[in-house]
C-alpha positions in Angstrom: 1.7 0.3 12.6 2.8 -1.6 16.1 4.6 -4.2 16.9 2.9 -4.6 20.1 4.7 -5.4 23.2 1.6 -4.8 25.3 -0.7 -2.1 25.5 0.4 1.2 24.8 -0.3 3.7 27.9 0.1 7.6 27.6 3.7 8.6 27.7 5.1 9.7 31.2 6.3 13.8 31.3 9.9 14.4 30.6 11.6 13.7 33.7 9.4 10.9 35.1 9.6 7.4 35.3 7.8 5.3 32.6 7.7 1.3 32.3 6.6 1.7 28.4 8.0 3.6 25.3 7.7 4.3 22.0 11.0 2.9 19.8 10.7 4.3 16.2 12.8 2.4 13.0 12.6 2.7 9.3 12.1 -0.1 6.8 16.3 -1.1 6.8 16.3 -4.8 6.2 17.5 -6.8 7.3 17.9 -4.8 10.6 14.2 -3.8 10.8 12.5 -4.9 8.2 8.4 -4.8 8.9 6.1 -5.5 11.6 5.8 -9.3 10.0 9.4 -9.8 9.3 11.1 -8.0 12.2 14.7 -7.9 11.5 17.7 -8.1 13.5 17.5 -4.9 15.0 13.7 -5.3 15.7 14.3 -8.6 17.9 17.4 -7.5 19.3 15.0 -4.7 21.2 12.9 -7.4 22.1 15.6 -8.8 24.2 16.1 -5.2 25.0 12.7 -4.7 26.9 13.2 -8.0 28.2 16.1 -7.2 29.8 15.4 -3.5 31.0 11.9 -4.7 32.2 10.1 -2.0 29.5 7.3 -2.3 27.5 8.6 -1.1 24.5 6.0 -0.5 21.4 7.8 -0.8 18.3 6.5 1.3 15.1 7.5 1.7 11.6 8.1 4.5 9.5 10.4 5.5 6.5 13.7 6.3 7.6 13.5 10.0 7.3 10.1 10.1 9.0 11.1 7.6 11.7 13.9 10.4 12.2 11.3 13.0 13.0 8.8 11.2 14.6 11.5 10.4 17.2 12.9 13.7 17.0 9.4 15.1 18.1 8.1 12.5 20.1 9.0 13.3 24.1 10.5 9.9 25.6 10.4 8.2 22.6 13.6 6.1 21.1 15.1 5.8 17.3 16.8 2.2 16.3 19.5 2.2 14.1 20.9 5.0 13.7 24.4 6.1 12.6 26.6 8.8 14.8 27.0 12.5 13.6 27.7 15.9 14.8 23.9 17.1 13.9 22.2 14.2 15.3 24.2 14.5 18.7 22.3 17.9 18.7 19.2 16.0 18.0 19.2 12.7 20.1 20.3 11.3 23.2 22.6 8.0 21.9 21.8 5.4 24.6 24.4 2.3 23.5 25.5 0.6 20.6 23.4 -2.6 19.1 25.8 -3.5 16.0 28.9 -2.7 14.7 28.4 -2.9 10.8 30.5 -2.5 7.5 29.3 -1.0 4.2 30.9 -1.1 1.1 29.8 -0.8 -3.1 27.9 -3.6 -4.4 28.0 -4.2 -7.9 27.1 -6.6 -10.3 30.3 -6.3 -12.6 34.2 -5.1 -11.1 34.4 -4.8 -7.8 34.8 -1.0 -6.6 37.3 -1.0 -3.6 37.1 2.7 -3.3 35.2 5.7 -3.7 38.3 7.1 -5.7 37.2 4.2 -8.2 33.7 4.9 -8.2 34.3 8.2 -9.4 37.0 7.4 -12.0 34.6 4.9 -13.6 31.9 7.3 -13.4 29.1 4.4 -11.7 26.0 5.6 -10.6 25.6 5.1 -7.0 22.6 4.3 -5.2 22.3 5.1 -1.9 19.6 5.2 0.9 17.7 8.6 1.0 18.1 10.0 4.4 20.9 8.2 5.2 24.6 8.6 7.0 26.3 7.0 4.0 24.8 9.7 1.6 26.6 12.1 3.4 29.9 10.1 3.3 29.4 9.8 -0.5 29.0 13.8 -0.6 32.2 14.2 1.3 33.9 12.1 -0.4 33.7 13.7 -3.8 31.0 11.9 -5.1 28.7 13.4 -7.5 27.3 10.9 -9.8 24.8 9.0 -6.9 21.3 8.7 -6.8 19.1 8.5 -3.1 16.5 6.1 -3.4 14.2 6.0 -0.6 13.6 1.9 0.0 16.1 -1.2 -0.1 13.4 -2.8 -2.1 13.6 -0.5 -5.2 17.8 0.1 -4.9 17.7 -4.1 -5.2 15.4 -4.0 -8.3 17.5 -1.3 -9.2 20.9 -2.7 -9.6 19.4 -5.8 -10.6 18.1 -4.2 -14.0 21.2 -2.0 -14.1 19.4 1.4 -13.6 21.7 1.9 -11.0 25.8 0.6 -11.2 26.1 0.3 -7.5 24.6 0.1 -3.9 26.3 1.6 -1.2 25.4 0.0 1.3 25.8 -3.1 3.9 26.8 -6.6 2.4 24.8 -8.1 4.1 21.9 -5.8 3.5 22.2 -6.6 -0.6 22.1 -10.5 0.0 19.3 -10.4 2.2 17.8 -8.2 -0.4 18.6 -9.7 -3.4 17.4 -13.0 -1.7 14.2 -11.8 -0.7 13.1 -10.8 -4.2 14.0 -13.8 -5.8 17.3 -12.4 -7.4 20.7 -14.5 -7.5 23.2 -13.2 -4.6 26.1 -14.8 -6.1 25.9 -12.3 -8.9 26.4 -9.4 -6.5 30.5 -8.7 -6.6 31.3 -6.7 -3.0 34.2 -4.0 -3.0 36.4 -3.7 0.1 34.7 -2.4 3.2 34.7 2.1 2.2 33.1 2.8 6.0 32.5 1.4 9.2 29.6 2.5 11.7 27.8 1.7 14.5 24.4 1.1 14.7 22.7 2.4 18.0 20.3 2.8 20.3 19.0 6.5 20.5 16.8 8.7 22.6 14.7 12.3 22.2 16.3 14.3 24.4 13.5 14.9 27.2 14.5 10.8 27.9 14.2 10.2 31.3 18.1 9.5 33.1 16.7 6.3 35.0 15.3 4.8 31.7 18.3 5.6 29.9 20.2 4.0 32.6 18.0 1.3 32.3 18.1 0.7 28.6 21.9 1.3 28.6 22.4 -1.9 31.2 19.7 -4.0 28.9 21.9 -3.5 26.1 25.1 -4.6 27.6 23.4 -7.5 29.2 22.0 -8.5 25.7 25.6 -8.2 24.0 26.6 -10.9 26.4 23.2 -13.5 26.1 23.6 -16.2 23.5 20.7 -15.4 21.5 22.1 -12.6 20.2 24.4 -13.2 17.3 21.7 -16.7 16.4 19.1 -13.9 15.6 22.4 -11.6 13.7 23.4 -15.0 11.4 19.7 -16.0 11.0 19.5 -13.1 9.1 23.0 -12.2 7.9 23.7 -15.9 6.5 
């Protein structure tokens, strides 16, 4: 599945030049959400190639796979994706394209802590595959379930199989929108984590197109169009 910047040529070696690349991202709405949809993300690499002068061929994968794919794929690049000791060992991280804040979403008290998750024993859903799954597990948590799509953790809370979301506020409106449920129900908890959502890299990445990418992404923090495409979707 493509979202099709132009024609996709044969990868270059590792080491060598290339004017097109393969960017993998999951199904993470509303930062990439399909190859209809786009998604925040998605159309922020838009303005991305069009900066760096890169044809860059956008494909779709759930998360985990998207992971691998770009993991395995020489020259290839991974959108969003959270920071970590065992993913520096993994990917090149290129630059940052959001700065995001999760927190628990519920449809009931509002959870300002995962000390009061736990006390009130909720069952947490969180995305399979993720960063935040791992914060849960460090942070004591032991009653959470990983569900692998935003679509089902919506439908989810929604017909209480699940108490919370763990996730990005902004993520459960757009959700909760989008299938036709009533955001005003959802109650969100204080802000438990902060991240950063970047640009990444297998590690054979060339060090000109890194360098390239790198300058694209500072030039498209500072063009106008950027935060009309992040409250188009985050409003």
């Amino acid at each position: 599945m493509v979202c099709a910047f132009g024609v996709l040529l044969s990868l270059a070696l590792p080491g060598q030049a290339a004017d097109r690349i393969i960017a993998y991202t999951g199904y993470l709405p509303p930062l990439s959400i399909n190859e209809q949809r786009k998604g925040i993300a998605v159309e922020l690499m838009e303005l991305v190639a069009e900066a760096s002068g890169l044809d860059i061929d956008i494909r779709f994968a759930p998360w985990k796979r998207a992971q691998v794919l770009a993991e395995t794929t020489p020259g290839s690049l991974l959108f969003t994706i959270a920071r970590s000791q065992e993913r520096r060992e993994k990917f090149e991280y290129i630059a940052p394209l959001l700065y995001t804040e999760s927190a628990l979403v519920t449809l009931d008290q509002p959870l300002d802590s995962f000390e009061k998750a736990i006390e009130t024993g909720k069952l947490v859903g969180v995305h399979l595959g993720s960063l935040r799954s791992r914060i849960l597990k460090q942070a004591g948590t032991t009653n959470y379930a990983e569900i692998p799509s935003a679509d089902q953790m919506t439908t989810m809370l929604q017909t209480g199989r699940i108490d919370a979301w763990y996730t990005m506020p902004m993520r459960a409106n757009y959700m909760f929108r989008q299938l036709g449920y009533d955001p005003k129900r959802l109650v969100v908890g204080a802000p438990v984590s902060h991240g950063i959502q970047w640009l990444a890299a297998n590690k054979s990445i060339d060090p000109r197109i890194r360098a390239r990418l790198a300058k694209a992404v500072s030039e498209v923090w500072r063009d106008p169009r950027y935060w009309k495409i992040v409250d188009r979707y985050a409003g």
